[in-house]
N, C-alpha and C positions, 0 to 999 in steps of 0.2 A: 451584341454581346455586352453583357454586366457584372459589374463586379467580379470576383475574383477568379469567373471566365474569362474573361477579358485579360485581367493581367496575366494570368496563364498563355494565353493567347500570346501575348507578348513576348514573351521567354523565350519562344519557337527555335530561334535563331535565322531565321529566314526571313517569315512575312510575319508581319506583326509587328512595328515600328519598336524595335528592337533599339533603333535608333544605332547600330553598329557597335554597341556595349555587350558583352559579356559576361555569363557568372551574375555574383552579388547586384553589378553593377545594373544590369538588366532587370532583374528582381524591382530593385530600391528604383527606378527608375519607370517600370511600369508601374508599380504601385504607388508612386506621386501621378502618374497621371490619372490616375483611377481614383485617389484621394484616399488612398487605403495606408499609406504610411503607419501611423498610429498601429493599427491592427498585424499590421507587418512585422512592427518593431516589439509590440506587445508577444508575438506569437513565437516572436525569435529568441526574447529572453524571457519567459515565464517558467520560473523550473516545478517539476511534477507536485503535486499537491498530495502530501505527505496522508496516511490511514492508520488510526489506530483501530488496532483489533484486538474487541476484546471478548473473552469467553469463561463465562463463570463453569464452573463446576460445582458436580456433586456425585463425592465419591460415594465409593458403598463402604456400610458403615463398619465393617469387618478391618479396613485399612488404618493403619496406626498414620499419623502426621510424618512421624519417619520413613514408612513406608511411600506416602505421597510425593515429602524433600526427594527422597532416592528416585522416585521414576522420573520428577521434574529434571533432575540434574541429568539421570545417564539417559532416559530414554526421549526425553521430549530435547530442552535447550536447541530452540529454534533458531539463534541467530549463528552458532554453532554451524547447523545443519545446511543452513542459506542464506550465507550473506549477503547474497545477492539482490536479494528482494528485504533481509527482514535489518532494519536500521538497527532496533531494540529489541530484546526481548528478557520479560521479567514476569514472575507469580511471584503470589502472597495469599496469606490465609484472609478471609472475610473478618476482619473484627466487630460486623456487626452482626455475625450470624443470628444467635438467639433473640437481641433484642427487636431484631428485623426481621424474623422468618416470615411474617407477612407478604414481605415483598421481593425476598430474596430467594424465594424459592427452595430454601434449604440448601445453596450452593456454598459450600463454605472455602472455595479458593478459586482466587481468580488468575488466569494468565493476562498479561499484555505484552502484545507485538506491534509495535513501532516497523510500516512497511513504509521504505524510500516512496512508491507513489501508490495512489489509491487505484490506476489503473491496473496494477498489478497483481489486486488482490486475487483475479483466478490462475494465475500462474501459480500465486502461493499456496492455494485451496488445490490445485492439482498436481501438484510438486511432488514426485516421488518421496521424498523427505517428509510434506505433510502427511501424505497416504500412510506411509511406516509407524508415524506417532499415531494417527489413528488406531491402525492393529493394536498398537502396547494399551493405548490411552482407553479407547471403548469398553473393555472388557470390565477395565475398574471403576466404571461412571454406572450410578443412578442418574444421573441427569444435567442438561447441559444449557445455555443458552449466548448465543453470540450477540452483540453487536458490533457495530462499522459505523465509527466516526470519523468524517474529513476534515483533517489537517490537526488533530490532536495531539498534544504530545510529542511533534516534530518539529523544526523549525525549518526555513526552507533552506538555511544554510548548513543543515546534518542532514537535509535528501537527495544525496548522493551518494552510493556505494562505494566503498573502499575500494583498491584495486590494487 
């Protein structure tokens, strides 16, 4: 046995030179003998590694800017909806729309959501709360485009949820 079979192995509390320790003590204790320390210690305090999510729009062109303010506030406000996953949550209009249609796909407002960690992102993509904004949200989009950058925009001492 190797690596971090091995200190597994150790844990057992029976066979596996447990060495008659306990808990933590057994842990920290097989894993010096395994030379895994570092990696022990590393995995023990690493906290989740924060996702910004972001998602340009593009409404249809019949929608007034007030009209878009009003659905962002009552019907979307994600952090509102899940705190539990969502750190931040903020839109704004594109101020470079025209001079960038080029590349901006004609999206002229962007959402961002500051998620506590980037493993969470399909909890948030399948969140009954997400699913809802979709129903209000899709109807009024010509067009949309997501990315998902890790560790943006969060620091790792704001990726932890309130409680």
């Amino acid at each position: 046995m190797e690596g971090a079979a091995a200190v597994a192995a150790g844990l057992g509390g029976g066979s596996g030179g447990g060495g008659g320790q306990g808990g933590a003590g057994a842990v920290v204790a097989a894993a010096a003998r395994e030379g895994h320390v570092a990696a022990l210690a590393t995995a023990a305090v690493a906290p989740p590694t924060p996702l910004l999510h972001l998602v340009a729009l593009r409404f249809k062109p019949h929608l007034t800017d007030a009209d878009i303010v009003r659905h962002f506030e009552t019907e979307v406000n994600l952090k509102v909806r899940m705190p539990e996953l969502v750190a931040s949550w903020s839109y704004s209009k594109n101020t470079s729309l025209e001079a960038r249609r080029d590349v901006n796909l004609g999206c002229g407002w962007v959402v961002m959501c500051n998620l506590y960690d980037k493993n969470k992102l399909q909890a948030y993509l399948s969140h009954p709360q997400h699913v809802d904004v979709g129903r209000y949200q899709n109807p009024l989009l010509d067009g949309k485009f997501v990315v998902d950058v890790e560790g943006c925009g969060l620091s790792a001492a704001q990726g932890t949820p309130e409680k």
